[in-house]
C-alpha positions in Angstrom: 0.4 -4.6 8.9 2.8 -1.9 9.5 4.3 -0.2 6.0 7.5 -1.8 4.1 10.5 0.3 4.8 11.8 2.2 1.8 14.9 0.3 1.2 16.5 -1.8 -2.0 17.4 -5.1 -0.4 15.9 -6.8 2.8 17.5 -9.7 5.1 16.1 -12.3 6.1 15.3 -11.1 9.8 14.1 -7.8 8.5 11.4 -9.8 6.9 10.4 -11.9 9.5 9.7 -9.1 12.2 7.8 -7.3 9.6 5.4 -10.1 8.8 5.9 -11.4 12.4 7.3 -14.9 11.5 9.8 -16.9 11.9 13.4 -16.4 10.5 12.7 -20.3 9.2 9.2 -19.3 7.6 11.3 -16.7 5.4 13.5 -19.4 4.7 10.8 -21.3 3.8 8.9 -18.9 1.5 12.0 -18.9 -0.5 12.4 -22.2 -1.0 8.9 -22.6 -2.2 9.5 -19.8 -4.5 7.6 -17.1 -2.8 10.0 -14.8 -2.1 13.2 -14.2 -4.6 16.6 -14.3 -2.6 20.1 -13.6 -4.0 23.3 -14.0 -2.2 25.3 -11.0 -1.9 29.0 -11.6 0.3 27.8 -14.7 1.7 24.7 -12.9 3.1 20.6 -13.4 1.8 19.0 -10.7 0.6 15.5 -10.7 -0.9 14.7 -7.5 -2.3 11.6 -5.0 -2.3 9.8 -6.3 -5.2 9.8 -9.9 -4.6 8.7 -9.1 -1.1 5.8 -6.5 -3.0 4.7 -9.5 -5.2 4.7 -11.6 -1.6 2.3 -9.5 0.1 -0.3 -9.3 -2.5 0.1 -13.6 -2.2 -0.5 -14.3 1.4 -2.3 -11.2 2.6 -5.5 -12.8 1.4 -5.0 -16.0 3.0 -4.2 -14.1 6.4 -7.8 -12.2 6.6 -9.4 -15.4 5.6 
């Protein structure tokens, strides 16, 4: 997996090219509370920690 940029705040199709998913599997890991998303002018933003915290979560599973 290729580095996170260095930025604040991510959207939602940021994420999903960079952990090559679906726009609707981002969705998804924010529902189910693995990623943190806030709403900022009517747009989603998940920002760098929450996606930090995500990575140490599901890279496991994905070498497995």
């Amino acid at each position: 997996m290729e580095q996170l940029p260095r930025k604040a705040n991510f959207r939602k199709n940021e994420l999903a090219v960079f952990f090559d998913v679906s726009e609707r599997t981002i969705t998804r890991w924010v529902d189910h509370g693995l990623l943190e998303a806030f709403k900022t002018g009517g747009c989603v933003r998940i920002n760098r920690e929450s996606v930090l915290k995500c990575m140490i979560k599901i890279e496991p599973k994905r070498i497995e």
